[in-house]
C-alpha positions as CSV (number, residue, x, y, z in Angstrom):
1,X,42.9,-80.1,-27.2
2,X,44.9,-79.0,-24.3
3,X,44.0,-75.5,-24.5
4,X,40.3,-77.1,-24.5
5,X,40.8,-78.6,-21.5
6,X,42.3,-76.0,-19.3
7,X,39.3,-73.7,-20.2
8,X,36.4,-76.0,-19.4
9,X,34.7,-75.4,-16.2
10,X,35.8,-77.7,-13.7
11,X,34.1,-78.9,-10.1
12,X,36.2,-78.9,-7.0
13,X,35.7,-81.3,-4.8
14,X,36.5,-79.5,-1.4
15,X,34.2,-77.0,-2.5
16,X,31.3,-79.5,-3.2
17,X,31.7,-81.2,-0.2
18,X,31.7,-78.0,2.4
19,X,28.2,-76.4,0.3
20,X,26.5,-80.4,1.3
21,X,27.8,-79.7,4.7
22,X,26.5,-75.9,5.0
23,X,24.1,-75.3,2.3
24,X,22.8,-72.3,4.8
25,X,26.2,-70.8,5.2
26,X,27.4,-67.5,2.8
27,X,29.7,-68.2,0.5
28,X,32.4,-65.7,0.0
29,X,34.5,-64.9,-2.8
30,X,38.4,-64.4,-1.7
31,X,40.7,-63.0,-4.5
32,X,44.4,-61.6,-4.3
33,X,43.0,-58.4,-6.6
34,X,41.0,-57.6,-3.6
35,X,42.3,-55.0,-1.4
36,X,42.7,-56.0,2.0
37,X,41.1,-53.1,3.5
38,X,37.7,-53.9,1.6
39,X,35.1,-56.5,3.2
40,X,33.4,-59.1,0.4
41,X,30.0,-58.7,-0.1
42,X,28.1,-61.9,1.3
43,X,25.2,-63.7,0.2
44,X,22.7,-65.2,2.1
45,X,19.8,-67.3,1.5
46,X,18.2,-65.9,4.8
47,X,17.8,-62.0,3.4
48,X,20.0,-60.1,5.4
49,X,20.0,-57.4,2.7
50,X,16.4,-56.9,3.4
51,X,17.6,-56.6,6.7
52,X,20.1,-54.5,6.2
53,X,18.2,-52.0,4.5
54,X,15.6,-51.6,7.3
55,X,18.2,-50.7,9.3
56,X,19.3,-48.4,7.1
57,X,16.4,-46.6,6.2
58,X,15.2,-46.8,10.4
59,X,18.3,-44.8,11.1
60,X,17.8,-42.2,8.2
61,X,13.9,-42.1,9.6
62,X,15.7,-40.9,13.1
63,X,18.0,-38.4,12.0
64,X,15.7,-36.6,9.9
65,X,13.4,-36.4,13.0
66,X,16.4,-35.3,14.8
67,X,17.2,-32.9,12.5
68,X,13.4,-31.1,12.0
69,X,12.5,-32.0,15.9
70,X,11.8,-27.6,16.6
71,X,12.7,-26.3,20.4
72,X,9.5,-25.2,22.6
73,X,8.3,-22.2,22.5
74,X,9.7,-20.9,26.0
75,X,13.6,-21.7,24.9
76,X,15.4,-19.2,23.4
77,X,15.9,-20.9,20.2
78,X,12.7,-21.2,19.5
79,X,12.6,-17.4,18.8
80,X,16.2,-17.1,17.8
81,X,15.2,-18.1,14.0
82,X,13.0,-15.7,13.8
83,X,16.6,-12.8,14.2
84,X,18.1,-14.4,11.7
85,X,18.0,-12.4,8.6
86,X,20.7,-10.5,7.4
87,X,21.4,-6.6,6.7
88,X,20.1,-6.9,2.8
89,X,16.7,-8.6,3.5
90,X,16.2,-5.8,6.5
91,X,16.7,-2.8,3.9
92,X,14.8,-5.0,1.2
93,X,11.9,-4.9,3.6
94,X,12.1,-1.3,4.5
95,X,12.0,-0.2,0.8
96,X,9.3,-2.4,0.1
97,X,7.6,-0.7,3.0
98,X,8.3,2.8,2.2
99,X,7.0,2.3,-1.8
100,X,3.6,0.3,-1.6
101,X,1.6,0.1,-5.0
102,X,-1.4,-1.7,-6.0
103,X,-0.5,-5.0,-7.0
104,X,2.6,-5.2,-4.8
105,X,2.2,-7.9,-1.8
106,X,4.3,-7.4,1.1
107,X,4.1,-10.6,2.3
108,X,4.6,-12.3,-0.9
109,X,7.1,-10.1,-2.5
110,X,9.3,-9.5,0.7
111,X,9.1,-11.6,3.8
112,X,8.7,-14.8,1.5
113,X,7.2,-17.3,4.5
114,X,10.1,-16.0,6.2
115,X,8.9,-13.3,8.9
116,X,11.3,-11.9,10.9
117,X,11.2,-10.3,14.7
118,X,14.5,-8.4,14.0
119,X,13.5,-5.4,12.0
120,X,9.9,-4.7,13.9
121,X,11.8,-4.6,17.1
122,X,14.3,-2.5,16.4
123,X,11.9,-0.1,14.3
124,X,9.7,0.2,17.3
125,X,12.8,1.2,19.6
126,X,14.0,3.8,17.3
127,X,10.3,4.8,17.2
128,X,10.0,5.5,20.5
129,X,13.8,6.4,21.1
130,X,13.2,9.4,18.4
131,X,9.5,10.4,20.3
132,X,10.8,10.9,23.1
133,X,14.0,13.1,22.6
134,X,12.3,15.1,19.7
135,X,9.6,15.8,22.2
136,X,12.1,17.2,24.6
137,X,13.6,19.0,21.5
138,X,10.4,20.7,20.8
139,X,9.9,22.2,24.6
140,X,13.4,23.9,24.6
141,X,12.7,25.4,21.3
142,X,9.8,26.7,22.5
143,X,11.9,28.0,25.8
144,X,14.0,29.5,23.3
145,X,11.4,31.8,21.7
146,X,9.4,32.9,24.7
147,X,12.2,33.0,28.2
148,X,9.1,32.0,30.2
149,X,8.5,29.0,29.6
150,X,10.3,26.9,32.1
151,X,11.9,23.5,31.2
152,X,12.2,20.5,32.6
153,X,13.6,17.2,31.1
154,X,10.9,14.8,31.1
155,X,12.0,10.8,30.7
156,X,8.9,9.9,31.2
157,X,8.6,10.2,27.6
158,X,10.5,7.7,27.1
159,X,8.1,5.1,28.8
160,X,4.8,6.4,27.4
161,X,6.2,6.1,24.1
162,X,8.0,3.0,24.2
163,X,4.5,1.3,25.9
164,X,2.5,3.2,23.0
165,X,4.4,1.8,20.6
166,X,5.1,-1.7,21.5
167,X,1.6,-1.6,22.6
168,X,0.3,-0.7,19.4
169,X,2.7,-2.8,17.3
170,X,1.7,-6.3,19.0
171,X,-2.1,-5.9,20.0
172,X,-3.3,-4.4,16.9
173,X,-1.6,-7.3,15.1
174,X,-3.2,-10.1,17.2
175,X,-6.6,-8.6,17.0
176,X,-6.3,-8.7,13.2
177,X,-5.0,-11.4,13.0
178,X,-7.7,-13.0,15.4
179,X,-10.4,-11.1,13.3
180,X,-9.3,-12.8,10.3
181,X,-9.0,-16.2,11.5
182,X,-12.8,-16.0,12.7
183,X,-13.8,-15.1,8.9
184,X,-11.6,-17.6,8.0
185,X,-14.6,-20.0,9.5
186,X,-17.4,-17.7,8.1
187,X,-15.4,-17.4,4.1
188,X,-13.8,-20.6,3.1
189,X,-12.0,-19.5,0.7
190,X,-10.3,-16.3,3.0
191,X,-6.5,-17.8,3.8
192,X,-5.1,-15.2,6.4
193,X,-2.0,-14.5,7.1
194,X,0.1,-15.6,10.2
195,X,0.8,-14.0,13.4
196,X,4.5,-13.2,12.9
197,X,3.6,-12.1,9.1
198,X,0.8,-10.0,10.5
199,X,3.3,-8.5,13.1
200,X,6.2,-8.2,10.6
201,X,4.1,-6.2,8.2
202,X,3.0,-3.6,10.8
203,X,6.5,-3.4,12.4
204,X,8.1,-2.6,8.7
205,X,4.9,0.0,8.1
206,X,6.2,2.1,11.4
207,X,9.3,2.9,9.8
208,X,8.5,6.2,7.7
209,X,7.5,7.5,11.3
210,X,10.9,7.6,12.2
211,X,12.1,10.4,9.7
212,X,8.8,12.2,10.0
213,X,9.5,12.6,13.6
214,X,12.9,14.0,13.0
215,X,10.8,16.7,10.4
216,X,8.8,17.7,12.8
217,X,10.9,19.7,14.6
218,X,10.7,22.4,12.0
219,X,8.4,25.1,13.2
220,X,6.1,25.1,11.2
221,X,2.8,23.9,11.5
222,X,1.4,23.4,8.2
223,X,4.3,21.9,7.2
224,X,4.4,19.5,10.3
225,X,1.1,18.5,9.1
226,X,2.5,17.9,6.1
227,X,4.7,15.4,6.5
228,X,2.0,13.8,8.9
229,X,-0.2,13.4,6.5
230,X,2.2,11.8,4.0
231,X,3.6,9.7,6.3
232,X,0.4,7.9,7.0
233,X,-1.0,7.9,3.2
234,X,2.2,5.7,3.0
235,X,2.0,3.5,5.6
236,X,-1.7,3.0,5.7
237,X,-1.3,1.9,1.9
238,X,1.1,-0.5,2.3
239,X,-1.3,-2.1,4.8
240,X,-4.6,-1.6,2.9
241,X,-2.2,-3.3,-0.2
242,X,-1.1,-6.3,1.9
243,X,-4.3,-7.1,3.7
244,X,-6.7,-6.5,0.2
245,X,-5.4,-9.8,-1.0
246,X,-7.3,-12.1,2.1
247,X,-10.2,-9.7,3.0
248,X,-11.4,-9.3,-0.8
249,X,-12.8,-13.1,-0.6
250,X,-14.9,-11.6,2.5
251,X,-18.3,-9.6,1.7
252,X,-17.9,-5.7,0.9
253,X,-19.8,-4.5,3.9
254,X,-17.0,-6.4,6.0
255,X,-13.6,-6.2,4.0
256,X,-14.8,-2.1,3.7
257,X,-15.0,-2.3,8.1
258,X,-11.5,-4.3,8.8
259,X,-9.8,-1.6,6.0
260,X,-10.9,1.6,7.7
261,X,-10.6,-0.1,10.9
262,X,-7.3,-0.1,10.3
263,X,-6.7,3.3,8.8
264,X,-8.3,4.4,11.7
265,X,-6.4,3.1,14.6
266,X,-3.0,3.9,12.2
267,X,-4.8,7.7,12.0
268,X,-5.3,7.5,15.5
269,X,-1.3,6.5,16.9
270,X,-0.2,9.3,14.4
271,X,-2.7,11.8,16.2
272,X,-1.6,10.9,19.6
273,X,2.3,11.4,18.9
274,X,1.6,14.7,17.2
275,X,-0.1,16.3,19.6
276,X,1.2,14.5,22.8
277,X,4.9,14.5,22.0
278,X,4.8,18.1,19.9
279,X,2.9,20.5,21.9
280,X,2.2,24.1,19.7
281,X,5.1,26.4,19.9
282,X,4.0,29.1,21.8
283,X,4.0,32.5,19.3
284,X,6.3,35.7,19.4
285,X,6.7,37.5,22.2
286,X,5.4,41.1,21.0
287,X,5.6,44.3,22.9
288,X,2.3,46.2,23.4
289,X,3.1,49.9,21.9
290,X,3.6,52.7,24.0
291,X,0.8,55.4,23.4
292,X,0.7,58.7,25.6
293,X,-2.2,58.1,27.7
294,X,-3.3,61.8,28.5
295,X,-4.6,62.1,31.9
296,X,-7.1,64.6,33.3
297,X,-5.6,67.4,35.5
298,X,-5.7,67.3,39.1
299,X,-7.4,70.2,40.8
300,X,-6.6,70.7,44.7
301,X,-9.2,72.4,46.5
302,X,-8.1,74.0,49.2
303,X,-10.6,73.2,52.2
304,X,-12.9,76.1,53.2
305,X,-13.6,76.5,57.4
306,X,-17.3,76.8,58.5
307,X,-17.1,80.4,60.1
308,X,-15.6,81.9,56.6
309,X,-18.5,81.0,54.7
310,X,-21.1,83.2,57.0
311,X,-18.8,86.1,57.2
């Protein structure tokens, strides 16, 4: 019976009395297990834990604005995201560049929704870097083989084809991309792509220029042509292959005029460098052959006075 009584449930008084005093107070439980360093939970009849977790969520709300809260456009980290790829992704987007195929997006296979500034940039320096010194190459072979031609180092090459370039590599770009967005309006179901993509995938498509360039210094023409002519199958099908995808939801008469649009203008930069940058060597200086030229005898006459003739 004793063992009954000690584990019945008993009332304290003390405890009685201060819950009729404070029946709106928390009551807290206080045990000697309880570390000191830990804080008892509390229950109210108010709902502070709804309160609580407002709070709570509120300040998650903020940080997570914090944290996706994107600098303007004119501070340099807006644009510094779009230079941060690394080595593997650069040479992963120049294969995928130099080996186009039918069925093999650029956009989707490569960049990823991840265009990058880095590799364009650079691509169009070394572009126009490579133009301009090959050029200069080409007129001192050409001094080489025929002494009169005089040379001159021009830098100005440099300029023309570092504005030629860029040029090329940005406005084409935003025109297309402009172009598209307006049949965007006119085709529902055409989803271009975005500026930077659109930019990224010309930038990449440069890049078989640069070794073609180099090739060019061989003096030969029909093998200069050649490599032109391969060079640009490439690169204009890696562009026909990445922009085929948005313009095929277009009409034929219009997706046929953007395509050879762009051939065309890719046709025309590769014209320009060839014949601006890498004049014609001039041809072997031959020697005209010596022939005897046989020349008619001179006769002297001897002049004749007036008073001999009537004698």
């Amino acid at each position: 019976m004793a063992a009954a009584d000690e584990l019945a449930f008993h009332e304290f008084e003390e405890a009685t009395n201060l819950l009729a005093q404070t029946p709106n107070e928390a009551t807290t439980r206080s045990d000697p297990l309880t570390p000191q360093g830990h804080v008892a939970v509390a229950v109210d009849s108010g709902g502070s834990y709804g309160a609580e977790d407002e709070v709570e969520e509120s300040d998650k709300t903020a940080l997570l604005q914090e944290e996706k809260q994107q600098p303007g456009f004119w501070t340099f980290g807006y644009y510094q995201s779009f230079f941060d790829v690394d080595t593997s992704q650069v040479v992963d987007r120049i294969k995928g560049s130099l080996l186009p195929r039918p069925g093999h997006n650029f956009v989707l296979h490569h960049l990823r929704n991840r265009p990058d500034l880095y590799g364009p940039f650079w691509i169009c320096a070394t572009l126009a870097f490579v133009l301009a010194v090959t050029g200069n190459l080409t007129l001192v072979l050409a001094q080489r083989r025929d002494p009169s031609i005089h040379y001159s180092p021009q830098f100005h090459k440099v300029t023309v084809a570092g504005i030629a370039i860029y040029c090329y590599a940005w406005l084409v770009p935003l025109a297309l991309w402009g172009v598209l967005r307006w049949r965007k309006g006119v085709r529902e179901r055409m989803g271009p792509y975005t500026f930077l993509e659109t930019v990224c995938v010309y930038g990449y498509s440069l890049f078989v220029f640069i070794p073609t360039v180099v090739l060019w210094l061989i003096p030969v023409p029909w093998l200069q042509w050649l490599f032109g002519t391969l060079a640009l199958a490439l690169s204009a099908a890696g562009l026909v292959f990445t922009l085929w995808p948005v313009v095929r939801e277009d009409t034929r008469l219009a997706a046929a005029m953007l395509l050879s649009m762009v051939v065309l203008l890719h046709a025309l930069l590769a014209l320009g460098c060839k014949f601006y940058f890498f004049q014609p060597l001039p041809p072997e200086p031959v020697a005209p052959p010596h022939h005897a030229a046989s020349q008619p005898p001179v006769v002297l006459l001897s002049p004749t006075l007036p008073g001999s003739t009537a004698a």
